[in-house]
TORLOKOL-328370 format. One record per residue: residue number from 1; residue in three letters; x, y, z of N, C-alpha, C in turn. Coordinates in pm, whole numbers, plus 50000, padded with zeros to 5 digits. Layout:
residues N
ATOM num residuo   n_X   n_Y   n_Z  ca_X  ca_Y  ca_Z   c_X   c_Y   c_Z
ATOM NUM     ALA     X     Y     Z     X     Y     Z     X     Y     Z
...
END
This chain:
residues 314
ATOM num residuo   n_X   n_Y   n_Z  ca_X  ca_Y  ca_Z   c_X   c_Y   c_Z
ATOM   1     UNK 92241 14975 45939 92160 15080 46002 92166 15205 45914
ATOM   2     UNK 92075 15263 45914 92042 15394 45806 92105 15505 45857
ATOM   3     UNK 92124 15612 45781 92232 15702 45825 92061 15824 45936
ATOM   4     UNK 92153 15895 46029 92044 16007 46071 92030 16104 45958
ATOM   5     UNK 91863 16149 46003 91876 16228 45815 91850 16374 45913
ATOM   6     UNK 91798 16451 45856 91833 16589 45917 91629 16592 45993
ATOM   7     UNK 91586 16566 45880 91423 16529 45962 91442 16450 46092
ATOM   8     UNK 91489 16343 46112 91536 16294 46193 91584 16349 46333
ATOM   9     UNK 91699 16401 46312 91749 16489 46429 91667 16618 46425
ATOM  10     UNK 91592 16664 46387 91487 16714 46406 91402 16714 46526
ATOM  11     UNK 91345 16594 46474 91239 16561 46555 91291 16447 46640
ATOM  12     UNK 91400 16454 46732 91507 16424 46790 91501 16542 46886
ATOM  13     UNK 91573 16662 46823 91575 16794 46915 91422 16842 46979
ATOM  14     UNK 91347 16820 46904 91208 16854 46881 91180 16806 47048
ATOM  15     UNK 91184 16683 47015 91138 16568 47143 91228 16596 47258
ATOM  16     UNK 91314 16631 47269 91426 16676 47370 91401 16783 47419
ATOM  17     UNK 91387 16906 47359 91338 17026 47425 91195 17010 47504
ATOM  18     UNK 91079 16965 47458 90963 16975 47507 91022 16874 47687
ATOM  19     UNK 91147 16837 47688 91144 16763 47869 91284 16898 47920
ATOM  20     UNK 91275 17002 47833 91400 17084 47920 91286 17172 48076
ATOM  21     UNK 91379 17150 48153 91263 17215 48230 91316 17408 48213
ATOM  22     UNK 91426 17391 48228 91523 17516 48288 91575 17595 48078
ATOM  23     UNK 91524 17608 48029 91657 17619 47876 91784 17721 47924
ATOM  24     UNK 91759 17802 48008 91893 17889 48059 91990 17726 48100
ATOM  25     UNK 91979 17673 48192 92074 17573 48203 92070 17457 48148
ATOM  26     UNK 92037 17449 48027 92093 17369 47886 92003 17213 47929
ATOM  27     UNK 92072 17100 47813 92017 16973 47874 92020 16825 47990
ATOM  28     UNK 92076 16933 48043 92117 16877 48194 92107 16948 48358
ATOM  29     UNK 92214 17081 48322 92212 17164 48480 92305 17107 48535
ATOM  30     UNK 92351 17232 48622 92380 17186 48756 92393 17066 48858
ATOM  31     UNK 92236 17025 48854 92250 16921 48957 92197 16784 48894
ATOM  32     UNK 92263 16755 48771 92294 16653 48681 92406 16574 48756
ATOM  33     UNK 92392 16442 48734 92531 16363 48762 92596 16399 48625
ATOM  34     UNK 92579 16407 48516 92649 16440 48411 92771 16571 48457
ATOM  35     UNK 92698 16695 48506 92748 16784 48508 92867 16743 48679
ATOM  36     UNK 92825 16651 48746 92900 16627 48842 93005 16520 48862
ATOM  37     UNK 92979 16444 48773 93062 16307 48731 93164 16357 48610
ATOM  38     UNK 93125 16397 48509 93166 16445 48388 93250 16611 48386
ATOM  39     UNK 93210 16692 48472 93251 16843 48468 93383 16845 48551
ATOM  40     UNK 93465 16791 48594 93597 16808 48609 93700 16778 48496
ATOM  41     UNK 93823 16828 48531 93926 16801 48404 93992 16636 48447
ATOM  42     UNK 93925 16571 48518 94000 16458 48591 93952 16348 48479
ATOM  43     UNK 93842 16377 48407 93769 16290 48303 93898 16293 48195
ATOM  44     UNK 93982 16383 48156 94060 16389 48069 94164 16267 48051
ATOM  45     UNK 94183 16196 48177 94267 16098 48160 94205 15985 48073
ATOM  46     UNK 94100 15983 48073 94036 15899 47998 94045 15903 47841
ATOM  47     UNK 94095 16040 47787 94073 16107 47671 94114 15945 47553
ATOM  48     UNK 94242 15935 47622 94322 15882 47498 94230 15717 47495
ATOM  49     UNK 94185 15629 47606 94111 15568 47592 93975 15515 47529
ATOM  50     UNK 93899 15664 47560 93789 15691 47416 93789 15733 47317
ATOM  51     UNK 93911 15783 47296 93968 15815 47079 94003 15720 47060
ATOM  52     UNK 94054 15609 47161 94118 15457 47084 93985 15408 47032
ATOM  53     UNK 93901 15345 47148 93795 15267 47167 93686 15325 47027
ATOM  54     UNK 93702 15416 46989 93621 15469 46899 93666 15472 46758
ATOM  55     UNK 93801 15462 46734 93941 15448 46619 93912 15266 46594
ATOM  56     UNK 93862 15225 46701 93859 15074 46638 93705 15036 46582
ATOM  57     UNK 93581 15113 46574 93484 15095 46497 93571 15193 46296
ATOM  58     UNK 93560 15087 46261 93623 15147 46115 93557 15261 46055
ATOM  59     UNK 93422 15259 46078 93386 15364 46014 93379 15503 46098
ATOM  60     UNK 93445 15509 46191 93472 15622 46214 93569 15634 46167
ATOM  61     UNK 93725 15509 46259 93812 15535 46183 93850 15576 46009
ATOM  62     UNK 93795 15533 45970 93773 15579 45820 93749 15715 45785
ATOM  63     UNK 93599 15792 45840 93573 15866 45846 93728 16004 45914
ATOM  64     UNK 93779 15994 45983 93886 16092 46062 93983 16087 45948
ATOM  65     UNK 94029 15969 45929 94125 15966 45855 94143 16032 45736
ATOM  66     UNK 93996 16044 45645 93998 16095 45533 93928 16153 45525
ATOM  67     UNK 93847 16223 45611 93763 16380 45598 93832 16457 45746
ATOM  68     UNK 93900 16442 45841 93922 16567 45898 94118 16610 45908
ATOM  69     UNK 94093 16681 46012 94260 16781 45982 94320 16687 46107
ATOM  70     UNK 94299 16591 46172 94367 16582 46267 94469 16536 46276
ATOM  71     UNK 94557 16506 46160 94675 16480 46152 94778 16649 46105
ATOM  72     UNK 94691 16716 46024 94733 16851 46011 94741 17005 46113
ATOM  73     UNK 94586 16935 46200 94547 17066 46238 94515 16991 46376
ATOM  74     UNK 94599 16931 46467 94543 16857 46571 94472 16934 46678
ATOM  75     UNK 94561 17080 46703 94488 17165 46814 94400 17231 46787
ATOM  76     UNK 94338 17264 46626 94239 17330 46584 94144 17215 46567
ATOM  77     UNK 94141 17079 46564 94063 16993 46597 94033 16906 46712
ATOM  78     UNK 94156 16935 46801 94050 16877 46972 94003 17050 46970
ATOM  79     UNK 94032 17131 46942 93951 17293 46984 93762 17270 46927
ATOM  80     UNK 93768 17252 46837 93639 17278 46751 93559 17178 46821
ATOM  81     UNK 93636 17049 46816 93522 16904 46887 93494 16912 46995
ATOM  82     UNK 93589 17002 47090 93531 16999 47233 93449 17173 47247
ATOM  83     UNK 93452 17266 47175 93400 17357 47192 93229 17334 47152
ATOM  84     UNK 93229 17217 47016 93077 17199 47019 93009 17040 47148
ATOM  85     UNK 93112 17008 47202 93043 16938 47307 93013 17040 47402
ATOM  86     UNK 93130 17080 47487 93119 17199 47599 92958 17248 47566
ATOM  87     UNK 92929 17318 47445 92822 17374 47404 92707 17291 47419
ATOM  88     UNK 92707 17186 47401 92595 17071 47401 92559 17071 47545
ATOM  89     UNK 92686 17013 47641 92642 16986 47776 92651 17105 47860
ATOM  90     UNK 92742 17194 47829 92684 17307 47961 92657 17429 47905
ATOM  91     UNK 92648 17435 47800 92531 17556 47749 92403 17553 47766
ATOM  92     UNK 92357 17686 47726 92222 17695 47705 92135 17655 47628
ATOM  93     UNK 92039 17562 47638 91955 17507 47498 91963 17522 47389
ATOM  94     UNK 91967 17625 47361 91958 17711 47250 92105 17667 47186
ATOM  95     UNK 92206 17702 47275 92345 17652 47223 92371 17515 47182
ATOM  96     UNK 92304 17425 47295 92309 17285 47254 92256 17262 47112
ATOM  97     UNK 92131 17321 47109 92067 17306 46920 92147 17309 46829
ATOM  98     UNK 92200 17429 46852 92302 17497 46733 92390 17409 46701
ATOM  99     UNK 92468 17371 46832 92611 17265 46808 92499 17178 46738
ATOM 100     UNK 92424 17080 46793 92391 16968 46753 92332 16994 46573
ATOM 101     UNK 92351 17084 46555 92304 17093 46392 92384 17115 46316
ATOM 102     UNK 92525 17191 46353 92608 17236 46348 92714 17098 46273
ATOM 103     UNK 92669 17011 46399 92784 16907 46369 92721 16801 46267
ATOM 104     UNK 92604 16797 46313 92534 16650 46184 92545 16773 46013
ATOM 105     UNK 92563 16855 46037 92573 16968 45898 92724 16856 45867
ATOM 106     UNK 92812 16881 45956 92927 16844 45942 92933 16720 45864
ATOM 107     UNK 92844 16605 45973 92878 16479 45945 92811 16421 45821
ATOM 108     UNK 92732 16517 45802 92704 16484 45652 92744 16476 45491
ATOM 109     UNK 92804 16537 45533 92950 16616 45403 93044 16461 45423
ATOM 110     UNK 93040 16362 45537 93167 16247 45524 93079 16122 45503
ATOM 111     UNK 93112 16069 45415 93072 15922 45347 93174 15913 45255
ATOM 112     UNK 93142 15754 45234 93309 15728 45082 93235 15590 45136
ATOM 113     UNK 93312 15489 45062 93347 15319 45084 93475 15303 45115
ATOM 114     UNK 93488 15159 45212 93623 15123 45215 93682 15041 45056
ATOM 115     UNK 93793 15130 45066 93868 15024 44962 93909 14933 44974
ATOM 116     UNK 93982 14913 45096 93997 14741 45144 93877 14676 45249
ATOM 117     UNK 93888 14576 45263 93839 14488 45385 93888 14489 45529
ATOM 118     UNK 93805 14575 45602 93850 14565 45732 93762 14491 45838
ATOM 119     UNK 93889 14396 45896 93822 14272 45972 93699 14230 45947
ATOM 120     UNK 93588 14235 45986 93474 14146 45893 93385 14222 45803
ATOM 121     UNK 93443 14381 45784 93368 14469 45712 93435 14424 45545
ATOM 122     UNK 93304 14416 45438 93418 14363 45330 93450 14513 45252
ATOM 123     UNK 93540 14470 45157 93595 14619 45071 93445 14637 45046
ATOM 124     UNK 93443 14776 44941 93291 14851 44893 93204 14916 45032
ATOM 125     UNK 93198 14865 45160 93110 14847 45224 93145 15050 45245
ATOM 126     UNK 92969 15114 45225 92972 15208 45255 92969 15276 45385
ATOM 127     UNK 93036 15383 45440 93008 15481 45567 92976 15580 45599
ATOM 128     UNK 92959 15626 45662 92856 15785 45663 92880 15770 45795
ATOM 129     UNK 92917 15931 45817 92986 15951 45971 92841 15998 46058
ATOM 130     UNK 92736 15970 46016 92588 16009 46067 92510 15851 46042
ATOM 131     UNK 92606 15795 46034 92540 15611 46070 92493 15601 46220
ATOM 132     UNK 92390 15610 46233 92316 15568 46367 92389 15420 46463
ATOM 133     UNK 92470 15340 46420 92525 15255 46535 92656 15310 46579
ATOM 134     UNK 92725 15377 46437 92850 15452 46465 92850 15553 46571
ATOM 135     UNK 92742 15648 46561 92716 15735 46687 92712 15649 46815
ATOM 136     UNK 92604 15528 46796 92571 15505 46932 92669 15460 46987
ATOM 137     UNK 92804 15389 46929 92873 15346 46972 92970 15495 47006
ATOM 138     UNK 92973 15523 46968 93081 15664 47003 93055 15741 47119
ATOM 139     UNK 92908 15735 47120 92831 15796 47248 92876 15669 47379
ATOM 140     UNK 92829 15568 47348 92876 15475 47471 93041 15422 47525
ATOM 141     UNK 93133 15533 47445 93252 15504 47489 93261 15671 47522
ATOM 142     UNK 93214 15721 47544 93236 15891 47638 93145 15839 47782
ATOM 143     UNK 93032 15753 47749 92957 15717 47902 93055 15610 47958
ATOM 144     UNK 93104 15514 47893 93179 15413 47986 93313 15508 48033
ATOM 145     UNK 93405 15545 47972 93516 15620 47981 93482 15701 48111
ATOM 146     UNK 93380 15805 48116 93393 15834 48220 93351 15791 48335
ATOM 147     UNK 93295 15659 48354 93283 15598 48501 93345 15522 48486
ATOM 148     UNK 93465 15452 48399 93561 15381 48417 93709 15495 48524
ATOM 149     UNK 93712 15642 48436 93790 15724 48504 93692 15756 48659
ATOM 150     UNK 93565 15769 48700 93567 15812 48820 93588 15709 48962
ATOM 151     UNK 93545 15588 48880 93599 15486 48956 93718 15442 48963
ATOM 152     UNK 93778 15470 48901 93942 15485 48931 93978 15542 49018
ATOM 153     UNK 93914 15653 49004 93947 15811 49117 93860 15786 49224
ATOM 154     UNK 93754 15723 49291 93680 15746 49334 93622 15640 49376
ATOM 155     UNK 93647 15490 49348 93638 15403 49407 93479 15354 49359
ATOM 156     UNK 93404 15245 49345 93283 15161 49280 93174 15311 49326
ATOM 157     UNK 93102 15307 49229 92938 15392 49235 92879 15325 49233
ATOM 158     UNK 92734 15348 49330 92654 15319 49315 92596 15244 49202
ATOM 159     UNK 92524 15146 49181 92458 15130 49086 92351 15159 49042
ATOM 160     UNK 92280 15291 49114 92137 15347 49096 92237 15466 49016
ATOM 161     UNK 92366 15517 49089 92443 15654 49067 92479 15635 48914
ATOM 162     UNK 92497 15520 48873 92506 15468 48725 92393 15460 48625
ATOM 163     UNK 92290 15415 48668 92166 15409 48621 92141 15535 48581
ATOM 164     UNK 92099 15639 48696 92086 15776 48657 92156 15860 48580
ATOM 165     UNK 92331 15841 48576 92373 15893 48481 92390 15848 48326
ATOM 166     UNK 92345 15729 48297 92321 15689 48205 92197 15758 48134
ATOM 167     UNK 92094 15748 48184 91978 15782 48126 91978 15935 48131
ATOM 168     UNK 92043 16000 48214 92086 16103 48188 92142 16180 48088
ATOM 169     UNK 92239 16074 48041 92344 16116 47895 92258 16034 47745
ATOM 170     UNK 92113 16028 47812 92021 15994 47658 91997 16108 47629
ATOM 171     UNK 92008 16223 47682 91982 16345 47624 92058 16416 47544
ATOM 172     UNK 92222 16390 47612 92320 16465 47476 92293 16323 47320
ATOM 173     UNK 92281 16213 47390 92249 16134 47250 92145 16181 47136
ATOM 174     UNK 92044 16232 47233 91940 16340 47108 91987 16430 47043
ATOM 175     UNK 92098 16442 47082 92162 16570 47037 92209 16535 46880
ATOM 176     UNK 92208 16384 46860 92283 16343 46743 92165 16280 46702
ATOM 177     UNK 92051 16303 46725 91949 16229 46637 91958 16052 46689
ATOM 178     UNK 92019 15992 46803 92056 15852 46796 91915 15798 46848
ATOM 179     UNK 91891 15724 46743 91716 15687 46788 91709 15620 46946
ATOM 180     UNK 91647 15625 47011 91563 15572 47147 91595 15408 47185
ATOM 181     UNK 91545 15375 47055 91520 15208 47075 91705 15167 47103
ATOM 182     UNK 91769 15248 47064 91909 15231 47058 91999 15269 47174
ATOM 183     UNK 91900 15326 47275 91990 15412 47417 91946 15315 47504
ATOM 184     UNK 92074 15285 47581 92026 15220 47733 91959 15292 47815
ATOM 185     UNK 91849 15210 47950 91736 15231 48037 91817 15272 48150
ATOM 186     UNK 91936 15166 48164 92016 15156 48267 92143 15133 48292
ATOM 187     UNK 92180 15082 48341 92379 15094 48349 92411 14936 48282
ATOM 188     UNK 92302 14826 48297 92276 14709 48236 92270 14671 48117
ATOM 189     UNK 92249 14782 48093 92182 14733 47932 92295 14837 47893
ATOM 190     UNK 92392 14921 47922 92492 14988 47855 92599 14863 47820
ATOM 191     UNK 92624 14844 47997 92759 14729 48007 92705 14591 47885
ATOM 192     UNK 92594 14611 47888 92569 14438 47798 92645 14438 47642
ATOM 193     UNK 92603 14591 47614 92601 14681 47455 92766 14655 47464
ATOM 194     UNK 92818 14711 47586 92948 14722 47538 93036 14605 47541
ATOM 195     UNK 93014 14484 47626 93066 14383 47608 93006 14316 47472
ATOM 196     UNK 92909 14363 47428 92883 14256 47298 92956 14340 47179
ATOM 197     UNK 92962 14441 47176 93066 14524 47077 93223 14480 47096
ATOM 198     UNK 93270 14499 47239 93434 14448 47279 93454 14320 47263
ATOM 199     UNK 93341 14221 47216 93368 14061 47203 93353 14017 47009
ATOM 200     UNK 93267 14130 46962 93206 14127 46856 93325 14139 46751
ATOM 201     UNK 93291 14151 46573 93378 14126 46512 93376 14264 46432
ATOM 202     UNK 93281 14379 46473 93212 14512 46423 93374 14615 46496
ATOM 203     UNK 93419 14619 46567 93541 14671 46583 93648 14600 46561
ATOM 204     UNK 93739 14659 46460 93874 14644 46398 93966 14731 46432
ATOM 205     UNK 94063 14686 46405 94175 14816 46461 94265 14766 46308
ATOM 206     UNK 94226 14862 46226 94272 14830 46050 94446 14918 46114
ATOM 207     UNK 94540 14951 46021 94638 14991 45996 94628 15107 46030
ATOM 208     UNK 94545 15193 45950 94515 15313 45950 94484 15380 46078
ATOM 209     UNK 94396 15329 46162 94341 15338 46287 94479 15311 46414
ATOM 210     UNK 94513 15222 46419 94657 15221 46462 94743 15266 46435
ATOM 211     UNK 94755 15367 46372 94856 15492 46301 94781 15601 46338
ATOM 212     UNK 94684 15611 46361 94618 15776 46430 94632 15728 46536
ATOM 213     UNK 94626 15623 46593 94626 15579 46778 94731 15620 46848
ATOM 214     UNK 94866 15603 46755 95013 15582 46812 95038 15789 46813
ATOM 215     UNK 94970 15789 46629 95018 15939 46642 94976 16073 46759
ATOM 216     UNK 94842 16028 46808 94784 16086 46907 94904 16033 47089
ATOM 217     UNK 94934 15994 47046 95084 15995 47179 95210 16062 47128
ATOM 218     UNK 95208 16102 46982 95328 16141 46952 95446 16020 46949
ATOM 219     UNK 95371 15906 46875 95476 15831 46819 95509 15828 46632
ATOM 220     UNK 95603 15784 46591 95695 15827 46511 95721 15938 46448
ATOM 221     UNK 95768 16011 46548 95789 16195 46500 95995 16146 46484
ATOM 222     UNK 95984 16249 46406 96147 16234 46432 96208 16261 46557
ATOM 223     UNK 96183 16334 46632 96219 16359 46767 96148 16254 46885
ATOM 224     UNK 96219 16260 46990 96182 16168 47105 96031 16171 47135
ATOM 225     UNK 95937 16077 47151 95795 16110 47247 95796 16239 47273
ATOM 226     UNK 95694 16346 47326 95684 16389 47439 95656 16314 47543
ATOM 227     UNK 95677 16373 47652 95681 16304 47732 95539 16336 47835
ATOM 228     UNK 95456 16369 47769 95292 16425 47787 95227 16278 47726
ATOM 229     UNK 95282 16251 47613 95229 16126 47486 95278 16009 47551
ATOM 230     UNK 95352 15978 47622 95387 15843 47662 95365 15841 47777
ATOM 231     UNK 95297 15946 47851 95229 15933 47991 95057 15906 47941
ATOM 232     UNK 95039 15960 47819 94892 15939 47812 94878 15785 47725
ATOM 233     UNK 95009 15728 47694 95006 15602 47624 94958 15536 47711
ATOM 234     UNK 95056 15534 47819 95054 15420 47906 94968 15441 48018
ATOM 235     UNK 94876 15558 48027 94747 15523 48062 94651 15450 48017
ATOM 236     UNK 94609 15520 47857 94525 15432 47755 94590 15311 47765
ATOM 237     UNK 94686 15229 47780 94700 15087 47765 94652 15054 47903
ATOM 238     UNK 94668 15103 48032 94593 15079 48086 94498 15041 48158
ATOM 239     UNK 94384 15150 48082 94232 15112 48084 94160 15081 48007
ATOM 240     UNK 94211 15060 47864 94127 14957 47743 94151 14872 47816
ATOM 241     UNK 94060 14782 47710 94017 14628 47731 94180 14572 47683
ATOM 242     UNK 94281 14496 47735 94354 14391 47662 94406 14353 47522
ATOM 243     UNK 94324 14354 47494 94278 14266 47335 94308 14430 47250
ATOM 244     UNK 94268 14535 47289 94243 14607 47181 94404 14728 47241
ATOM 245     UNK 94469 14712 47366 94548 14782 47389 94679 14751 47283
ATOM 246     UNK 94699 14596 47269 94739 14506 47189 94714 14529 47026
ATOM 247     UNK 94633 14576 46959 94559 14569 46836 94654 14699 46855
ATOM 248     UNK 94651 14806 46942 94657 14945 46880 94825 14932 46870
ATOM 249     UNK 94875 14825 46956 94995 14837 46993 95092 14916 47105
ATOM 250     UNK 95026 14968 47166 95060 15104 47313 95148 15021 47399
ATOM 251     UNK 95231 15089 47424 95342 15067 47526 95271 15082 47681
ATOM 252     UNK 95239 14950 47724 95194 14923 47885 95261 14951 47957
ATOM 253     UNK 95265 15037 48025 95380 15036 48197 95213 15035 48323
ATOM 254     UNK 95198 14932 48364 95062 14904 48434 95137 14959 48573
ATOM 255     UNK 95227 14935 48639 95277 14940 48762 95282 15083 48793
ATOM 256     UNK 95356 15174 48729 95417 15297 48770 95245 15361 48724
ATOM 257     UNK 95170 15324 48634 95029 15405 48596 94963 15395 48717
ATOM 258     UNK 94916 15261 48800 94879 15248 48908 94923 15338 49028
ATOM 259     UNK 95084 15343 49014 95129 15428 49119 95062 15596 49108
ATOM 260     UNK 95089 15633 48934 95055 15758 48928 94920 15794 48962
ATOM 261     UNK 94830 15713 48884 94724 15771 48947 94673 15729 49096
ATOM 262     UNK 94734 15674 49188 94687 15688 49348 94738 15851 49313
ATOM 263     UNK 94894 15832 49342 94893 15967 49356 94867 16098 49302
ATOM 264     UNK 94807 16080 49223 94721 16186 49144 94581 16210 49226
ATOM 265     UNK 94549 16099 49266 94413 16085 49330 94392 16142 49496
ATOM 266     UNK 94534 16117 49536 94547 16180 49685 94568 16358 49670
ATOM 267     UNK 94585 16410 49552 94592 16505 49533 94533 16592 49469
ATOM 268     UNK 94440 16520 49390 94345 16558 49316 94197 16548 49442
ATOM 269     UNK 94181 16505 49526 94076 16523 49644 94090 16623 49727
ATOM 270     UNK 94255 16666 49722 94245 16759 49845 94248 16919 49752
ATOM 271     UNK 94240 16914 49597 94222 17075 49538 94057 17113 49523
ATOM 272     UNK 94086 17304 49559 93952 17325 49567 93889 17281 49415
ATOM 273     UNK 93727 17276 49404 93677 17233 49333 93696 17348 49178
ATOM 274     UNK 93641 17494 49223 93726 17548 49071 93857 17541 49025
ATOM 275     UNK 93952 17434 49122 94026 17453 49062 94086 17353 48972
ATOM 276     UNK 93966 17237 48942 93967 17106 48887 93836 17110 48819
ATOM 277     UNK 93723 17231 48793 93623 17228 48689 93668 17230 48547
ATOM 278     UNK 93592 17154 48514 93631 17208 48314 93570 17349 48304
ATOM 279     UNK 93646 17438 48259 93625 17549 48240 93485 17562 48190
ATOM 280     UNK 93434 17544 48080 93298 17492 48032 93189 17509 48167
ATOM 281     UNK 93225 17401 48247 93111 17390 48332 93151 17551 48438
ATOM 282     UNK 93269 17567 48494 93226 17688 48591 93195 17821 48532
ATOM 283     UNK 93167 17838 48383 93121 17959 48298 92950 17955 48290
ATOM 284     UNK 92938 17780 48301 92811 17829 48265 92744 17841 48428
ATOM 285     UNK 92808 17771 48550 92761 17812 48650 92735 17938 48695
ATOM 286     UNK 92864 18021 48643 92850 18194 48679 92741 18198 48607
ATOM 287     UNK 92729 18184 48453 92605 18242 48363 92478 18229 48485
ATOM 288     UNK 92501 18125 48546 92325 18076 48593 92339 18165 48691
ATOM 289     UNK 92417 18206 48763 92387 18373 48864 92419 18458 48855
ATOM 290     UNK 92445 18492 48723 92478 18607 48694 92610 18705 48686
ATOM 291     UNK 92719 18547 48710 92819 18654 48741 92900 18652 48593
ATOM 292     UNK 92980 18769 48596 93089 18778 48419 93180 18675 48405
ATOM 293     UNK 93228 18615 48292 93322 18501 48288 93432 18530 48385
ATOM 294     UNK 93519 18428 48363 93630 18422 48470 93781 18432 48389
ATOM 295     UNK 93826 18513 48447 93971 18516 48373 94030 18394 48367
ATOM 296     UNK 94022 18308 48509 94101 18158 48539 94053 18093 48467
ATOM 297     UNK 93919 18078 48441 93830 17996 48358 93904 17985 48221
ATOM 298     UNK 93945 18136 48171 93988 18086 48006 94136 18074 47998
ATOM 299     UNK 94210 18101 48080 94357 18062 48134 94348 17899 48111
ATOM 300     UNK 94284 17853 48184 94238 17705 48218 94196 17625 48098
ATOM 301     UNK 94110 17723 48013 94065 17634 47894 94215 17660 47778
ATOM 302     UNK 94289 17745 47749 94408 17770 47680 94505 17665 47667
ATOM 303     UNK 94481 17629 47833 94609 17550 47862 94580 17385 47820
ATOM 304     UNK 94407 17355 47827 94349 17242 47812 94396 17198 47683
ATOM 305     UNK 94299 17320 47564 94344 17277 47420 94488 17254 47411
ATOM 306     UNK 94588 17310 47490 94725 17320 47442 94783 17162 47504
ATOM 307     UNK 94637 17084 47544 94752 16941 47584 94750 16856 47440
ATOM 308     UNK 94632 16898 47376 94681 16806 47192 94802 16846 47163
ATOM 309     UNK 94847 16945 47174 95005 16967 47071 95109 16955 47163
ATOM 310     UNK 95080 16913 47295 95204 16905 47421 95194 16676 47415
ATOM 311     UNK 95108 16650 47346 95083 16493 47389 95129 16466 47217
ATOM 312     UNK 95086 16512 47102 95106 16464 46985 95274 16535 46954
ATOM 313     UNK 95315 16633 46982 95404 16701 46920 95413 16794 46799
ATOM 314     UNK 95261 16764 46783 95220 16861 46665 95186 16996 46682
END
């Protein structure tokens, strides 16, 4: 598949804006299932699940490994990656553009070849972190992830409630230029995509990739785990698929995870709702009536970025 070229996401954004109805409330709103499924911090448990699931397509993994800081600069890189999503989904149009140009600027600067052969990819084979299946696949492990986490929390959705938020989240996919013919209609044609990828021979979990997996829990530091990193291990083992919890190597405790999250869940229903928004989303709600940011709001986001260096040890 050909890499997105900048004409491309272009006329990508191009086509995306002409269906915004609202541009003050960005490419979704308010009364998005995106913004209602997706805008709590409860999605976060999922985190370590969709950096795995995405660490095992190689050419990303490839791509992290040897163009960004996240082994150097881990909290200045979950900061930057989630400040240009936040921007995508609950900003203002205008903001969403920016990020979304912002970052393919980015992803353009990373290409190389592998030097070895990973699983059925052979050595030479080139990557480009603006490869159109690489996105789509990256995009469809932030949509499964989070209705894998709300149904956890929240017990089976609808399958229209799925449908809609799917086709819903084809809009942050414009955001990356990911062509059309390539986005699911419905929740059907996601689950099909993703079981033929989780059965397929296109995700590997090379060495390399299983060494950013472990290090993102804060394994082999000279000092003990945190103990933030081996609670988010043995979530991600989990709720991956089996096969790939195994590949990454993660320490399973299935029993006591089950226990934790009921009880996370009996307690996480009965807090008020700002007090479980992603900061992101209740800033841009004030924006939409007018009221000034929120002190709690950036208290809240401080403490968010500060779970990369409380889970890695970095």
């Amino acid at each position: 598949m050909p890499t997105v070229t900048r004409e491309e996401l272009e006329a990508s954004l191009s086509d995306l804006c002409t269906h915004i109805e609202d541009p003050r409330a960005g490419i979704l709103g308010p009364s998005s299932l995106a913004w209602q499924l997706g805008g709590d911090l409860a999605v976060f448990i999922g985190g370590g699940r969709a950096a795995l699931l995405q660490l095992a397509h190689p050419m990303v993994a490839h791509a992290i490994d040897h163009h960004s800081k996240t082994r150097t600069d881990v909290v200045g890189r979950f900061q930057r990656t989630f400040r240009n999503v936040f921007a995508m989904v609950f900003g203002e149009l205008d903001d969403a553009v920016r990020a979304a140009r912002r970052v393919h600027s980015v992803h353009n600067r990373i290409t190389g070849t592998f030097p070895h052969a990973i699983g059925s990819w052979p050595a030479g084979t080139v990557y480009h972190a603006n490869d159109a299946d690489a996105l789509r696949w990256v995009h469809a492990t932030l949509v499964d992830t989070t209705i894998v986490v709300r149904e956890r929390l929240d017990g089976p959705l609808p399958e229209s409630t799925k449908d809609r938020y799917v086709v819903e989240l084809n809009r942050f996919a414009a955001l990356f230029g990911i062509p059309k013919r390539l986005l699911p209609m419905c929740w059907a044609d996601h689950a099909r995509y993703v079981e033929h990828m989780l059965g397929s021979d296109v995700l590997a979990v090379s060495p390399s990739a299983r060494e950013m997996g472990q290090f993102l829990f804060g394994r082999g530091l000279p000092s003990s785990q945190p103990s933030l990193g081996r609670i988010g291990e043995a979530i991600s083992a989990t709720l991956l698929p089996v096969h790939l919890s195994r590949a990454f190597d993660l320490r399973a405790s299935p029993l006591p995870v089950r226990a934790g999250l009921a009880a996370f869940r009996t307690l996480y229903r009965q807090l008020p709702a700002r007090f479980v928004a992603i900061p992101a989303r209740s800033e841009a709600e004030r924006r939409l009536v007018g009221q000034p940011p929120s002190r709690f709001s950036a208290w809240t986001e401080r403490q968010l970025f500060g779970l990369a260096h409380r889970a890695t040890g970095q």
